[in-house]
TORVEXKOL-489280 format. One record per residue (C-alpha): residue number from 0; x, y, z. Coordinates in steps of 0.1 Angstrom, whole numbers. Each point is the difference from the previous one (the first is absolute). Example, Ala and Ser with C-alpha at 12.3 -4.5 7.8 and 13.67 -1.06 7.14 Angstrom:
// residues 2
ATOM  resi      x      y      z
ATOM     0    123    -45     78
ATOM     1     14     34     -7
END
This chain:
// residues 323
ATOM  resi      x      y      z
ATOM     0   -179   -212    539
ATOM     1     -8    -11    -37
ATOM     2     -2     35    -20
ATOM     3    -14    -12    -35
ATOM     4    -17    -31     -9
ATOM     5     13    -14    -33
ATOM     6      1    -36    -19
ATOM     7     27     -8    -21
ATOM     8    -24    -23    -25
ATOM     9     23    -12    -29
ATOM    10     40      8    -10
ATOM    11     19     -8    -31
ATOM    12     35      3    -19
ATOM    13     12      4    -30
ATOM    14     37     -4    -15
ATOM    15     15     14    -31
ATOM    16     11    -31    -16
ATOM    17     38      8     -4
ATOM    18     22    -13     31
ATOM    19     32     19      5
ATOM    20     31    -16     19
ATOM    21     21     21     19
ATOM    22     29     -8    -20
ATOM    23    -18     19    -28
ATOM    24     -6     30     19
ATOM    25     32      0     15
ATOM    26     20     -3    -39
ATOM    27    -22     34     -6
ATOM    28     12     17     30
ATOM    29     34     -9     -4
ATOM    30      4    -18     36
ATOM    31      4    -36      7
ATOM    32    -30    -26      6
ATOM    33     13     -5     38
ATOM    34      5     40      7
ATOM    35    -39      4    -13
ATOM    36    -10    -33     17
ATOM    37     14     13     35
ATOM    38     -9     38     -7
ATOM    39    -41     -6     -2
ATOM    40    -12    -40      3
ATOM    41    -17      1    -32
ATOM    42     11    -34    -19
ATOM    43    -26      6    -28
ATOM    44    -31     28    -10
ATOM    45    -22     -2    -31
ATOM    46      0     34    -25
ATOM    47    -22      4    -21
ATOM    48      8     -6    -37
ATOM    49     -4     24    -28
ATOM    50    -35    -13    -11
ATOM    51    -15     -3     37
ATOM    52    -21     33     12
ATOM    53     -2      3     41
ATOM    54    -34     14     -5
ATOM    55    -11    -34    -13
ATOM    56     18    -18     26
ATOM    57    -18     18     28
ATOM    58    -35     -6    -16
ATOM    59     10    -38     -4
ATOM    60      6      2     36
ATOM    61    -28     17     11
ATOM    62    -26    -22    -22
ATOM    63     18    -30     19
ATOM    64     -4     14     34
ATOM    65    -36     12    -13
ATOM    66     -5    -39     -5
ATOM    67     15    -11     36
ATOM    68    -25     18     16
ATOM    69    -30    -12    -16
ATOM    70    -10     33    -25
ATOM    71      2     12    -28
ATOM    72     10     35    -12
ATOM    73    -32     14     -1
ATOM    74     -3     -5     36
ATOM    75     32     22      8
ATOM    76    -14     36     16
ATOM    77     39     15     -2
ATOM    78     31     -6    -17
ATOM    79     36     16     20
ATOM    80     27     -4    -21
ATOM    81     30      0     24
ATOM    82     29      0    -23
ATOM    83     34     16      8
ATOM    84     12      2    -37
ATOM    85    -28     19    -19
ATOM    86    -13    -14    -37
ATOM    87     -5     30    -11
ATOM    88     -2     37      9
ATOM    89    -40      7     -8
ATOM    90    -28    -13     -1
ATOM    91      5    -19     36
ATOM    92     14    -35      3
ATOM    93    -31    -12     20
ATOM    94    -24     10    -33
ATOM    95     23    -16    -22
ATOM    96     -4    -36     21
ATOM    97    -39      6      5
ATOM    98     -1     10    -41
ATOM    99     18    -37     -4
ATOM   100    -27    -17     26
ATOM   101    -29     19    -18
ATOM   102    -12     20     27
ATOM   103    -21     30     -3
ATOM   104     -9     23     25
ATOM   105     17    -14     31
ATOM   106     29     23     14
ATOM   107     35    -11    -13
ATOM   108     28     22     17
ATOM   109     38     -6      4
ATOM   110     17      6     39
ATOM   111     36      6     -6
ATOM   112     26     -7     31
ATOM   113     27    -18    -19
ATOM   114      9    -35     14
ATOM   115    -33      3     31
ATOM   116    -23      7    -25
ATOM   117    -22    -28      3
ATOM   118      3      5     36
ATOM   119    -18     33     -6
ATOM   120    -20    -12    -23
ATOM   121    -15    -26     27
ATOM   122     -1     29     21
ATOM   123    -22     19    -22
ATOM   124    -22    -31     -7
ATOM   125    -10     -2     34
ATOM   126    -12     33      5
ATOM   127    -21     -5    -30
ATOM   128    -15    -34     11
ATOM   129     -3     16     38
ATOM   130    -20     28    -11
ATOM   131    -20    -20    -25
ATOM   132      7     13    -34
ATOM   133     18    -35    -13
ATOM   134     -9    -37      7
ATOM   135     26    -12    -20
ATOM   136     35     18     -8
ATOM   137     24    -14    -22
ATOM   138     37     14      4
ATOM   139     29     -9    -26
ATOM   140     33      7      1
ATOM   141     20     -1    -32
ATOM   142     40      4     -2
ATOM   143     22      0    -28
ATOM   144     31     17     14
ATOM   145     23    -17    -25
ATOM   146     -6     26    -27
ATOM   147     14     30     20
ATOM   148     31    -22     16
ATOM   149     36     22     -5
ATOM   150     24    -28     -3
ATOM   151     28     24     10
ATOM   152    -16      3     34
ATOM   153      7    -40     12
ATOM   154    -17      1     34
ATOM   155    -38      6    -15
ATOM   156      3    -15    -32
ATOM   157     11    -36     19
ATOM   158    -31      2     25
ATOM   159    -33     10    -26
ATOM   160    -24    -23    -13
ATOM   161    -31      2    -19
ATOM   162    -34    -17     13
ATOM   163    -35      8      2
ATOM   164    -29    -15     32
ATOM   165    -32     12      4
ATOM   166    -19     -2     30
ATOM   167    -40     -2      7
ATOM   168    -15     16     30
ATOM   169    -31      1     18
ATOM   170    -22      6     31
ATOM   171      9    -21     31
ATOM   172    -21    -37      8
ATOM   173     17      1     38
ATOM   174     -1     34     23
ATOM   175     32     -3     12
ATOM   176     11     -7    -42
ATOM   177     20     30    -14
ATOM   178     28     30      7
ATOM   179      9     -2     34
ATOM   180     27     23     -3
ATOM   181     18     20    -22
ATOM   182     18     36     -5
ATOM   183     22     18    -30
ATOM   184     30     24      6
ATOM   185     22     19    -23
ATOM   186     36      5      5
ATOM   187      5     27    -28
ATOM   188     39      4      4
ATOM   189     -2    -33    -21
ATOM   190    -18     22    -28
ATOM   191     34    -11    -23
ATOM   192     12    -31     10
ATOM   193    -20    -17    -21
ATOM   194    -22     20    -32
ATOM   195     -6      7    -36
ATOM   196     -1     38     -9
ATOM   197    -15     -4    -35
ATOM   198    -31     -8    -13
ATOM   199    -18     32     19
ATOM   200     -6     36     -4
ATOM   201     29     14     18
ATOM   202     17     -1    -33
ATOM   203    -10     13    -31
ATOM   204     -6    -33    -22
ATOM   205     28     20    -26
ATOM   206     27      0     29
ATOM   207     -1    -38      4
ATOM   208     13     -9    -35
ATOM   209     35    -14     -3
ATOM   210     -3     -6     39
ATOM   211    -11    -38      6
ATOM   212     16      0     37
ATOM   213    -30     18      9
ATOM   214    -21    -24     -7
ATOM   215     17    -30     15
ATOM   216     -2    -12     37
ATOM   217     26     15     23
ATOM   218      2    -13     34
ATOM   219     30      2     30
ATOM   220     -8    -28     17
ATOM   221     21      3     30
ATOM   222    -11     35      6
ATOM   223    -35    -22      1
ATOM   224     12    -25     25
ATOM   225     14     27     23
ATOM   226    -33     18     -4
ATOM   227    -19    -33     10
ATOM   228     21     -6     34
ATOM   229     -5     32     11
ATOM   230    -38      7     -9
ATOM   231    -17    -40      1
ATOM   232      4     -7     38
ATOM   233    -22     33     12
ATOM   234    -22     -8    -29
ATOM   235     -7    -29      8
ATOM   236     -7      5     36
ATOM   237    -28     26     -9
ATOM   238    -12    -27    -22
ATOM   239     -2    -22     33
ATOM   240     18      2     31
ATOM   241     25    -28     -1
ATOM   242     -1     -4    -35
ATOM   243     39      8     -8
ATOM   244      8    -29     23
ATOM   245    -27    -26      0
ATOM   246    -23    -18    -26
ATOM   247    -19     -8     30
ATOM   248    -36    -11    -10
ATOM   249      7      2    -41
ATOM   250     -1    -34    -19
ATOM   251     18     14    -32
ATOM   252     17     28     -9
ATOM   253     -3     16    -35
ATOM   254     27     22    -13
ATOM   255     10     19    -29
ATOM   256     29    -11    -11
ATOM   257     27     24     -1
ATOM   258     40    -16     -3
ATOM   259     15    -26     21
ATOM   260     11     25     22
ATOM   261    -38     12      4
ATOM   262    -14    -30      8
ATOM   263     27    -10     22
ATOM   264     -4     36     19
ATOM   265    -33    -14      4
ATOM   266      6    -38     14
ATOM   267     19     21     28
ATOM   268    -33     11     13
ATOM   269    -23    -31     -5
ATOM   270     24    -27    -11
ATOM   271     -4    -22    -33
ATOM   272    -24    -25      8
ATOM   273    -33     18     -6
ATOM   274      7     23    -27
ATOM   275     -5     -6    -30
ATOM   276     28      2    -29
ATOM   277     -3     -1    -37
ATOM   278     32     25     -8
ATOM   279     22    -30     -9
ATOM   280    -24    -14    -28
ATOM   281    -19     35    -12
ATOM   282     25     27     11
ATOM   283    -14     34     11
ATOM   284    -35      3    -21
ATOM   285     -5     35     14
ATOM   286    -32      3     10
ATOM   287    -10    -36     -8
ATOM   288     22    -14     23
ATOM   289    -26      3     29
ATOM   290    -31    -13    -16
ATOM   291     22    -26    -16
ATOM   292     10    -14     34
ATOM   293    -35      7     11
ATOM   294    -12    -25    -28
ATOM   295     26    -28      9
ATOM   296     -5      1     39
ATOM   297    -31    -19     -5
ATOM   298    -11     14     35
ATOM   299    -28    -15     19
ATOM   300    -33     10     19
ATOM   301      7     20     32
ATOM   302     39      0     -8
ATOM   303     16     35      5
ATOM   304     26     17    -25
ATOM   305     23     28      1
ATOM   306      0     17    -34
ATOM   307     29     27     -1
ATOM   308     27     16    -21
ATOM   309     18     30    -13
ATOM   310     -4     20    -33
ATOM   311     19     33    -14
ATOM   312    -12     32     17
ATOM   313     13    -19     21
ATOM   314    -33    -14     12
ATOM   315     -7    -27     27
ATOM   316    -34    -18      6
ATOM   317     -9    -34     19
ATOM   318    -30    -10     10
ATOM   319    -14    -29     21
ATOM   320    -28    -19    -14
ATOM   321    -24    -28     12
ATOM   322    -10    -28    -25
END
């Protein structure tokens, strides 16, 4: 039974302009090209250079999925910024992108659940369209998860890229157009597999000086994995009955892209030909990797998708939607 009527009018993506080979990354780490290559599946990922701002990236993103759906800015009710690596501490990511788009007086908030943010975000913009407070909701999602890498930690630094989508949504044309599905669960023994203890108020802004490790990503990635085999299959059966074993009725399936050994967890349950895979070219854009993939499925009328992932917490979310 369809839950929430949604639209998803217009996407868009937007690439630093610096394109980093593995080799590079690999020279930095200290491991070979081939050891990184077979370690995560990520050939290349774009950082952003010195002079590019992710802020700015995610408002040229959101202005071109603005344009995609046929509006303009001034016909955006709500801006969710669903961004896993935070610009800035205050004021709130989502004003700074409505500041850039010059809107005034619509709600601009942030919704922060790492790598499923957008996920959440789309959550969240259906509720608002359902109970008629927004027509149209713009949602971006800006990474740049190359400025807090630790190149003496190999197995994260190899996998991150940065990248920035946007995505326009609105109320439904179709009744049976919108969230079939969907559900979020936290597994909080993963609360330190993967995190970045600075940059809050646990710790008195004088404490973190002369420590940079606390502000750099640290992540135990096969502490992840065995998290994921245990916890995805029951997830994803109260998602849908069947789901940990069948794509059954799903046209394309949209993940975030975690590692090579993620994604491949996941082909165990649906297999490779529907998903949809961008890790090789973009890396693991955090929580851009979703919308990203969203953006270049190009789905169609009446198709159904299967967005889902995994973020730190360790948080899951999927959720089914009808075109």
């Amino acid at each position: 039974m369809l839950k929430e009527g949604i639209r998803v009018m217009g996407t868009a993506e937007v690439l630093p302009e610096r394109i980093v080979d593995t080799a590079e990354v690999a020279a930095l780490c200290g491991i070979s090209e081939e050891k990184a290559l077979q370690r995560t599946g990520v050939r290349t990922r774009r950082w952003l250079s010195d002079h590019e701002d992710p802020l700015l990236q995610g408002v040229a993103a959101a202005e071109q999925a603005i344009r995609a759906a046929g509006l303009e800015p001034a016909d955006v009710d709500l801006v969710i910024n669903a961004s896993g690596t935070p610009m800035q501490a205050i004021p709130d990511g989502g004003a700074l992108i409505a500041a850039e788009l010059g809107l005034r007086g619509r709600f601009a908030y942030s919704v922060h659940a790492t790598c499923i943010s957008f996920l959440v975000a789309l959550q969240q913009a259906a509720f608002h369209l359902g109970s008629g407070r927004a027509d149209h909701v713009l949602i971006v999602s800006t990474e740049a998860g190359s400025r807090g890498l630790d190149f003496g930690q190999p197995e994260s630094s190899i996998l991150i890229g940065d990248a920035a989508a946007a995505v326009v949504v609105g109320r439904p044309e179709r009744p049976d157009q919108g969230i079939v599905a969907s559900r979020f669960s936290t597994d909080t023994h993963g609360i330190r597999d993967a995190r970045i203890p600075g940059f809050g108020s646990r710790r008195h802004v004088g404490d973190t000086v002369g420590r940079p490790e606390d502000h750099v990503f640290d992540m135990k990635g096969l502490n992840l994995l065995r998290g994921a085999i245990n916890w995805f299959p029951p997830f994803l059966e109260s998602v849908r009955p069947g789901l940990s074993t069948s794509a059954e009725g799903i046209d394309r399936i949209i993940p975030h892209q975690t590692s090579r050994a993620g994604m491949e967890l996941m082909s165990r349950f649906w297999g490779w030909e529907k998903m949809v895979v961008t890790l090789g070219e973009v890396g693991n854009t955090i929580a851009a990797s979703i919308p990203l993939a969203l953006h270049r499925a190009d789905l169609k009328p009446s198709e159904t998708a299967l967005l889902v992932g995994t973020g730190a917490g360790t948080h899951y979310g999927a959720m089914i939607v009808r075109w």
